[in-house]
N, C-alpha and C positions, 0 to 999 in steps of 0.2 A: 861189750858193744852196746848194752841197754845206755848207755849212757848219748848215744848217737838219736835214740831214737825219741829216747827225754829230749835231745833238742828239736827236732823235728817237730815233737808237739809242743816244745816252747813258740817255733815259728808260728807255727798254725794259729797259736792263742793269741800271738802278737798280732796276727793279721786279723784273724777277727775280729779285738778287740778297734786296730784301728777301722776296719768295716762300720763297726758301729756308733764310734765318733764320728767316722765321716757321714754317716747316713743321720744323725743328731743333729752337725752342725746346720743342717738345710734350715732347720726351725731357731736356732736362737738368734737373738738380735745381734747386731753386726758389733756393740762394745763385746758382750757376752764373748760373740766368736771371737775378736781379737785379743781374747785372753785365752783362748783354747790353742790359737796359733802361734800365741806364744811358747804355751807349755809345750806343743809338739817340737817348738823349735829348740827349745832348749832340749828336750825329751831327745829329739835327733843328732842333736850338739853331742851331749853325752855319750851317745851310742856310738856316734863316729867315733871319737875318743876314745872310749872302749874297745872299740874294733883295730885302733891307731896301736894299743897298749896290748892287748894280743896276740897281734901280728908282728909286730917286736918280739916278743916271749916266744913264739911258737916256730917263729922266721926260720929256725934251723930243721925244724920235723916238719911244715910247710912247703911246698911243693913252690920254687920262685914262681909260676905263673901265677897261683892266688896268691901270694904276696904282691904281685907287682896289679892284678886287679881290685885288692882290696888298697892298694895305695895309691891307683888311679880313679876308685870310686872315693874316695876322701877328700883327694882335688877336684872332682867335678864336683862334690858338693860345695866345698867353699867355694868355687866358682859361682854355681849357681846362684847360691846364695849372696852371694855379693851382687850378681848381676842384678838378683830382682829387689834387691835392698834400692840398688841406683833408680830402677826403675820407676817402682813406687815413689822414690823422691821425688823425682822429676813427673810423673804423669800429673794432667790435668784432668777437670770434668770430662771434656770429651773424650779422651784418652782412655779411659778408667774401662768401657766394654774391651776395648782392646788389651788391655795388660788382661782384664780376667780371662779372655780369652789365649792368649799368652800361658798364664800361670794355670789354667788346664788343660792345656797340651802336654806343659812341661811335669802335672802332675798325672798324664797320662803316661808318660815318660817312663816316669820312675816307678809306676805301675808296671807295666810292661819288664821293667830292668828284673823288680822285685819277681815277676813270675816266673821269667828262666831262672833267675837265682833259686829258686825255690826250686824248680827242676830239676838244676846242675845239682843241688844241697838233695837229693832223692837220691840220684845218680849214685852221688859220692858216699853218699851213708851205705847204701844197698852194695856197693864197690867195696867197702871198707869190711861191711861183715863178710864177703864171699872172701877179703882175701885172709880175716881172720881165721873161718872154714878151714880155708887150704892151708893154712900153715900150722892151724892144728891138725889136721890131719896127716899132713908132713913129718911133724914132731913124732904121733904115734905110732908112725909106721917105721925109725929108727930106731 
């Protein structure tokens, strides 16, 4: 079960880490930043993907309700993501406070998303060693 707990602070590291890109990007110039928003997009692309290729593999020892959240978190993203692709197309100068206003809400969003996820992912890890606990303890008492 150390291995649950390795991911745990795989998370932690990953949030951090994004904590302090995003606390970065405030200072760099707006080309600068839109090289940084690209790697996280592509960096996101991936992960989804990854998560997509997982959840395939794991689908049978996976419980269908996170299967079917981790398959409706992969549709809201390419939703997302397409909506604010259209967006961006289309917005004008005066437009432009409003999409950023927009696109952090929707980055407060998935903030928000990420820290129950983070919560539920405690739950479950701390779920997982009690009920290895009990079923070792099971074993040694037959």
């Amino acid at each position: 079960m150390m291995a649950l707990s390795d991911d745990l602070t795989k998370m932690a590291q990953l949030a951090k880490e994004a904590e302090d890109r995003g606390r970065a990007a405030a200072d760099k110039a707006r080309t600068d930043l839109q090289a940084e928003v690209e790697r996280a997009s592509e960096s996101a692309k991936r992960a989804a993907d990854a998560l997509k290729q997982r959840t395939a593999e794991r689908k049978a020892a996976a419980s269908a309700q996170w299967a079917e959240v981790q398959s409706d978190w992969a549709r809201h993203v390419a939703k997302m993501r397409e909506a604010l692709s259209a967006k961006r197309a289309k917005h004008e100068a005066k437009e432009a406070q409003l999409f950023a206003d927009i696109a952090a809400s929707d980055a407060k969003a998935a903030i928000d998303f990420a820290c129950a996820a983070i919560e539920e992912a405690e739950y479950a890890v701390l779920d997982a060693i009690m009920a290895q606990k009990e079923a070792d303890e099971l074993a040694l008492t037959r």
